[in-house]
N, C-alpha and C positions, 0 to 999 in steps of 0.2 A: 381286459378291464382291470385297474387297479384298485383295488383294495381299499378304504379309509374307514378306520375300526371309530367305532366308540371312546376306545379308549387312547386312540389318538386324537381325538375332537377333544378330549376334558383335559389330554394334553397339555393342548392348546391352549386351552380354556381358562387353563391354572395358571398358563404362562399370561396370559392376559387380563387373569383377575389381580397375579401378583404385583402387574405394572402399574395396576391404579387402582391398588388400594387404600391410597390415599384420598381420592378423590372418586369410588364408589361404595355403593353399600356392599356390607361384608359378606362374604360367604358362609353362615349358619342358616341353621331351620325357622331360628324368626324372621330371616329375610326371606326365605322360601315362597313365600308367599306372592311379596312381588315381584319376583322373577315369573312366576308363572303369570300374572295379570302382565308383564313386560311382553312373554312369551305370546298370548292370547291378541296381545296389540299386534305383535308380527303377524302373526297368524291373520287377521283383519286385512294384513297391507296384502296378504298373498291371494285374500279373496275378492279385495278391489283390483288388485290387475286381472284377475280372471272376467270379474264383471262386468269392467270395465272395455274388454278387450274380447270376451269370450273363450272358450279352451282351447279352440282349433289355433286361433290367432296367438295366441299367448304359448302354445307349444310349438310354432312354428316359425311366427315371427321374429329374426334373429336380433333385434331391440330389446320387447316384450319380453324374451325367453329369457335374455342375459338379465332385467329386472324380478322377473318371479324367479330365478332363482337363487340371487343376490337376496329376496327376500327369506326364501327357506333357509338358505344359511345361516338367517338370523333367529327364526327361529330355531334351528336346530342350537346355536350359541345358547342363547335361553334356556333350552331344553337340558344342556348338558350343566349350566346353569345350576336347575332345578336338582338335576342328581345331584349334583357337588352338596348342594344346600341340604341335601337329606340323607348323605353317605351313600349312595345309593352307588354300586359298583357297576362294573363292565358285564361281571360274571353273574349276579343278582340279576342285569337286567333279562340277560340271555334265556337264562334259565326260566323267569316269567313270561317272556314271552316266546320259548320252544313251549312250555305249557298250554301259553294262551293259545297259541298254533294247534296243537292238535287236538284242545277242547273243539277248536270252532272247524277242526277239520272230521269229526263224527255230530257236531252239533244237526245238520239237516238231511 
């Protein structure tokens, strides 16, 4: 299995906010905002292919499968997105969520 960290996604991400930033909205915290409502719209497209399609179909279907997840990697773009726009690091994210991890592994 190989590897693709987080902080090769914002990478990316950099490389691709850099190329048109001319012509999208900028990377700060008052755009933060709609990146996330950007994010939230992917997110919608990943759950009209499921519903559209069902889960069985949509995880197997080799059409389907190549669409939802064409869609997560937009939102995942978004997502990383959303960190850029809040500073929000590789090592910050980890850390909250190795936390949130073994809150909800003594939670029940």
């Amino acid at each position: 299995m190989v590897e693709f960290t987080i902080g090769e996604m914002q990478k990316m991400q950099k490389e691709l906010q850099d190329k048109y930033k001319d012509k999208w909205e900028p990377i700060c915290a008052e755009i933060g905002q709609n990146k996330l409502l950007w994010m939230i719209g992917e997110i919608g497209e990943v759950i009209d292919i499921v519903k559209k399609h069902g889960g069985v179909k949509a995880s197997e279907d080799e059409e389907i499968r190549k669409d939802l997840i064409e869609e997560m990697a937009d939102v995942l773009m978004y997502f990383n997105d959303v960190m850029m726009c809040y500073g929000i690091t590789e090592e910050e994210l980890r850390d909250a969520y190795i936390t949130k991890f073994r809150r909800n592994m003594t939670r029940w």
